[in-house]
N, C-alpha and C positions, 0 to 999 in steps of 0.2 A: 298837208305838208309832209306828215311821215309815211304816208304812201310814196308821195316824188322821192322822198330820198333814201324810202327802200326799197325800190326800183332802182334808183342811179345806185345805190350798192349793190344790187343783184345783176348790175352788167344790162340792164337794157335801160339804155338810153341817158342825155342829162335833162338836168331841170334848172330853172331860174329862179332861186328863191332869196329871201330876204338877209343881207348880212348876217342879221340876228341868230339866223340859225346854224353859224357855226358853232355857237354853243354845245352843240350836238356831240361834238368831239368824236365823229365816228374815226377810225385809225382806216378806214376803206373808200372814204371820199373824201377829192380833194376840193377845197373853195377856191375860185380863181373873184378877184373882185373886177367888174365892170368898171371901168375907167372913163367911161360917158357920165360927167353928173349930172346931166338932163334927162338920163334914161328912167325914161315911166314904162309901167306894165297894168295894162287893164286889167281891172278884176271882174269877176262875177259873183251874180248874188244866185246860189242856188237852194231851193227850196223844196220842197212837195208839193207834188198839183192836189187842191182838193179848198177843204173851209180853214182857212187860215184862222188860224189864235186872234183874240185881241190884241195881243203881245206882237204876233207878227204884224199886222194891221198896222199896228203904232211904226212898229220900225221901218215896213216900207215905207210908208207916209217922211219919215224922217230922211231916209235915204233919197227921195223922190225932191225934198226941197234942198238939203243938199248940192245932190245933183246940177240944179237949176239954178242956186247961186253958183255954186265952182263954175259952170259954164258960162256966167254971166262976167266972172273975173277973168278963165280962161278959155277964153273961147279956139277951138278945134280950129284950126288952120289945115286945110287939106290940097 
């Protein structure tokens, strides 16, 4: 997140980030809020390719069921 928004201060480019992070109070960017309140933003999980921790193991696995209830509540309409 403080990459995106030290880029959108160095003049290249915006970003779509969380309310939250106006907290920021940078004086060189401004927040405009979305006015869609249905507006969702996929995330991603990114990681390192190789032998994952037990730790990670666990958390996919959590994320993985997750997943499969919210899609079972909300299911993707395309």
């Amino acid at each position: 997140m403080q990459t995106a928004i030290g880029l959108v201060g160095a003049g290249i480019g915006i970003t779509l980030v969380p309310a939250s992070v106006q907290v920021l109070h940078r004086d060189d960017i401004g927040f405009c809020p979305l006015l869609e309140a249905e507006a969702t933003s996929p995330i991603i999980l990114s990681r390192r390719i190789g032998e994952p921790s037990p730790g990670l193991t666990h958390c996919l696995h959590l994320i993985a069921q997750l997943r499969s209830e919210i899609g079972r509540k909300h299911p993707i309409v395309s």
